[in-house]
Structures are given as C-alpha cells and as structure tokens.
Backbone as CSV, one residue per row, in Angstrom:
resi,resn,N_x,N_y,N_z,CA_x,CA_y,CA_z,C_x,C_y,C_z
1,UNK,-8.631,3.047,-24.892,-9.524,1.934,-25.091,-9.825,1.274,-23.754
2,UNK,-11.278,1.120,-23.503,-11.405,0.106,-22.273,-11.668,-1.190,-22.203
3,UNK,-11.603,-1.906,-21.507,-11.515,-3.262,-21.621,-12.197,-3.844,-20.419
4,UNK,-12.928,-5.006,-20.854,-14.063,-5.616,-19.256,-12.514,-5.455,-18.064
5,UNK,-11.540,-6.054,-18.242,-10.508,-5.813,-17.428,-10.377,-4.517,-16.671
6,UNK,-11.024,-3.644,-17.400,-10.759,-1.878,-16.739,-12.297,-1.818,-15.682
7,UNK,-13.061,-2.421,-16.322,-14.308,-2.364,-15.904,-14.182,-2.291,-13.984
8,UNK,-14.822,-1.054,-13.302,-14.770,-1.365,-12.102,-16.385,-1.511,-11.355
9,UNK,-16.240,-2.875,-10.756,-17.188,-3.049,-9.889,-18.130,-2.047,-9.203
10,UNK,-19.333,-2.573,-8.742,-20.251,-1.584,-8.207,-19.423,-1.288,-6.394
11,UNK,-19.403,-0.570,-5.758,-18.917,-0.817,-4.278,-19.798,-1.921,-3.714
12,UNK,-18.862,-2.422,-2.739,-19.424,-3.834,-1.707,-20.755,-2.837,-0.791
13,UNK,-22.343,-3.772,-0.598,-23.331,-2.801,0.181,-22.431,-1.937,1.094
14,UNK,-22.968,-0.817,1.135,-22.878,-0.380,2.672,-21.336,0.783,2.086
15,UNK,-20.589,0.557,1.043,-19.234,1.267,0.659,-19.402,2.393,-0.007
16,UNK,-18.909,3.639,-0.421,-19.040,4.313,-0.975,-17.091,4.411,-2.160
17,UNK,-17.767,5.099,-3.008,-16.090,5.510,-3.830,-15.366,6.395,-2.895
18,UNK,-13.975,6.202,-2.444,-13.268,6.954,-1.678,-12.875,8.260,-2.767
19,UNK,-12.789,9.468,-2.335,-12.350,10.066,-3.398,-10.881,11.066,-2.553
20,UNK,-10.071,12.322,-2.628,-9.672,12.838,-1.998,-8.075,12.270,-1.501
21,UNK,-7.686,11.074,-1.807,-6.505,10.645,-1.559,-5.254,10.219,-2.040
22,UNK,-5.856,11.575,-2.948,-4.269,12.160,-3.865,-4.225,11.491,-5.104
23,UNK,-3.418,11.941,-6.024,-3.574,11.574,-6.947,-3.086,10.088,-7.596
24,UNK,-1.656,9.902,-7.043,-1.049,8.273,-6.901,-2.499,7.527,-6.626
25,UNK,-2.959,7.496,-5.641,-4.411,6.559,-5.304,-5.581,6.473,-6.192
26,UNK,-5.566,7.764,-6.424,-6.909,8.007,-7.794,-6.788,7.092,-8.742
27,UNK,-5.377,6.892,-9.103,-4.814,6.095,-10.671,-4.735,4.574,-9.710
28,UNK,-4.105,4.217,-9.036,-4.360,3.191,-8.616,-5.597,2.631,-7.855
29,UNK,-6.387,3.110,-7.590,-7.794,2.523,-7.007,-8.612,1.734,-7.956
30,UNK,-9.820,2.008,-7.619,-10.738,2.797,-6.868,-10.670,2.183,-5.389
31,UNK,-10.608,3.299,-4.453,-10.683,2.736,-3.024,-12.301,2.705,-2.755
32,UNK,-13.077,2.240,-1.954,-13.834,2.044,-1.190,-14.166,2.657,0.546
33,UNK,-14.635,2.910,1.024,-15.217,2.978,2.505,-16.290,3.234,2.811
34,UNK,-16.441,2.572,4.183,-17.799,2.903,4.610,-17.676,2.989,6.124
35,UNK,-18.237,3.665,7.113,-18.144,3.635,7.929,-19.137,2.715,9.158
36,UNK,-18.531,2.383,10.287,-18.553,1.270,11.164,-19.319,1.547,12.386
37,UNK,-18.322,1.819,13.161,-18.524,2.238,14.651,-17.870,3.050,15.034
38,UNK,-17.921,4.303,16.081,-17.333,4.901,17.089,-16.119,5.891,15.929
39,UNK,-16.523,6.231,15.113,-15.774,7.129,14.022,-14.844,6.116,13.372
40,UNK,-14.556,4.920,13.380,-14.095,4.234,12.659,-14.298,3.570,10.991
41,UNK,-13.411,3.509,10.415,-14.143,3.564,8.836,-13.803,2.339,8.134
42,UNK,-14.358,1.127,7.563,-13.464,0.167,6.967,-13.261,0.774,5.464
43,UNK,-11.833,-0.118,4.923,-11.574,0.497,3.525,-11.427,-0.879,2.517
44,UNK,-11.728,-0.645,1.631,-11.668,-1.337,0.628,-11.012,-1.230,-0.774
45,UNK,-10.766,-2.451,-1.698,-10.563,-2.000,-2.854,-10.837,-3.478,-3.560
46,UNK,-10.548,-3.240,-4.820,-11.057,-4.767,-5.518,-9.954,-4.511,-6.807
47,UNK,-9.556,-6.010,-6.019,-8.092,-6.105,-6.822,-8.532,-6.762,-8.515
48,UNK,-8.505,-5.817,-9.312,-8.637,-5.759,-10.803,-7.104,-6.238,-11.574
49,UNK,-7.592,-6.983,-12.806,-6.331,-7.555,-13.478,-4.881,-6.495,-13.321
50,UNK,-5.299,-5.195,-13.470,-4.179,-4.025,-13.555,-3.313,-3.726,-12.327
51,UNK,-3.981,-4.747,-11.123,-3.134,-4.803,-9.673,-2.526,-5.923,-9.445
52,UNK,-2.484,-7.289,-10.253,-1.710,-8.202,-10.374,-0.105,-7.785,-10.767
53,UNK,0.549,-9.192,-10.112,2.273,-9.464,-10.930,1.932,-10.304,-11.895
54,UNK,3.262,-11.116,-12.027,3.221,-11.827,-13.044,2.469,-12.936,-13.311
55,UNK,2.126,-13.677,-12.330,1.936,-15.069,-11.733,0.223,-14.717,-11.377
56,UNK,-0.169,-13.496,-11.640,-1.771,-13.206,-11.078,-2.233,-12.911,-9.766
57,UNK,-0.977,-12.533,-9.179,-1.287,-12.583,-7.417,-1.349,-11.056,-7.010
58,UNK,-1.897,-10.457,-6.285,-2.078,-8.783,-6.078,-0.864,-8.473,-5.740
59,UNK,-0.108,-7.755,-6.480,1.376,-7.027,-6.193,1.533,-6.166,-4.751
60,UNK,2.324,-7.049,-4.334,2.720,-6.109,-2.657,3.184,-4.440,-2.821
61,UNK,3.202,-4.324,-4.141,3.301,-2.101,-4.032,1.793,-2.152,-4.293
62,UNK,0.926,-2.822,-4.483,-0.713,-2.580,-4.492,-0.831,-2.355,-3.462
63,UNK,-0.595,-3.307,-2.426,-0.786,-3.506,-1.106,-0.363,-3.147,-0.305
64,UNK,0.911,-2.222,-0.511,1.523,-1.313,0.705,1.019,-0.062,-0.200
65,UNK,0.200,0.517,-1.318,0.113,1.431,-1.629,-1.705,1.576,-0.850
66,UNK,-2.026,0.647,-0.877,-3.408,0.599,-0.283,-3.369,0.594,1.284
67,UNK,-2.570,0.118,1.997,-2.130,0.233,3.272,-1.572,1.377,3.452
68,UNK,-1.282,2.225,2.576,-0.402,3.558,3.018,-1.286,4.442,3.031
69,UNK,-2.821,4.634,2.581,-3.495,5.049,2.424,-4.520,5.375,3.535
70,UNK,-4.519,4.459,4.597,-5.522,4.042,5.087,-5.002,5.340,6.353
71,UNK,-6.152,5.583,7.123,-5.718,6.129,8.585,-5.106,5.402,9.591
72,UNK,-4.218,5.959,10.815,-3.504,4.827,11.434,-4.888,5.261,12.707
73,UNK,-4.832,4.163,13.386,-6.295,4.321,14.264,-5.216,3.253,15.814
C-alpha cells in the first residue's frame, strides 16, 4: 500500500534520480545529483517521513548512509 508519505518528490531543477548505488541505497533513497563544475557532482536526497526517528528529526544512519554514498573528492 502507498501512502502520500511514500510519495517521492519531483528532483530539485537541475537534479537527476541517482541510480547504480547498490542496493542498501536504492531502498533507502531516492538519491539525487546533478553536476557542477570541473567534474564535480552535488548530491541530494529529500528526507521523507520513512527517514525520520522518533521525535521527527532525520536519523543519523540516514545521514551517514547518505554520506557513505557520496564520492570522496
């Protein structure tokens, strides 16, 4: 069953759907990117009810799972 809660946003202008970064990420995303300058890429994601704790605040394994993701530059 889906729920407006599941519902994911259009990407921010300029972002595309990240796809390719395994399967842990697939289930936890949707990531975002778009690229910048000089081969550099920004990344994104949009923290949906299902990436909250208890209290409504984006859970730090969201956030080191989204940081683990990223390229080190």
């Amino acid at each position: 069953m889906t729920t407006d809660e599941d519902t994911i946003p259009e990407p921010p202008p300029g972002f595309v759907r990240s796809s390719g970064r395994g399967q842990f990420s697939t289930v936890n995303g949707p990531y975002f990117h778009k690229p910048v300058a000089d081969g550099l890429v920004s990344q994104a994601f949009y923290a949906l009810p299902r990436h909250t704790n208890g209290i409504g605040l984006v859970h730090g394994g969201m956030l080191s799972a989204f940081k683990l993701g990223t390229p080190p530059h």
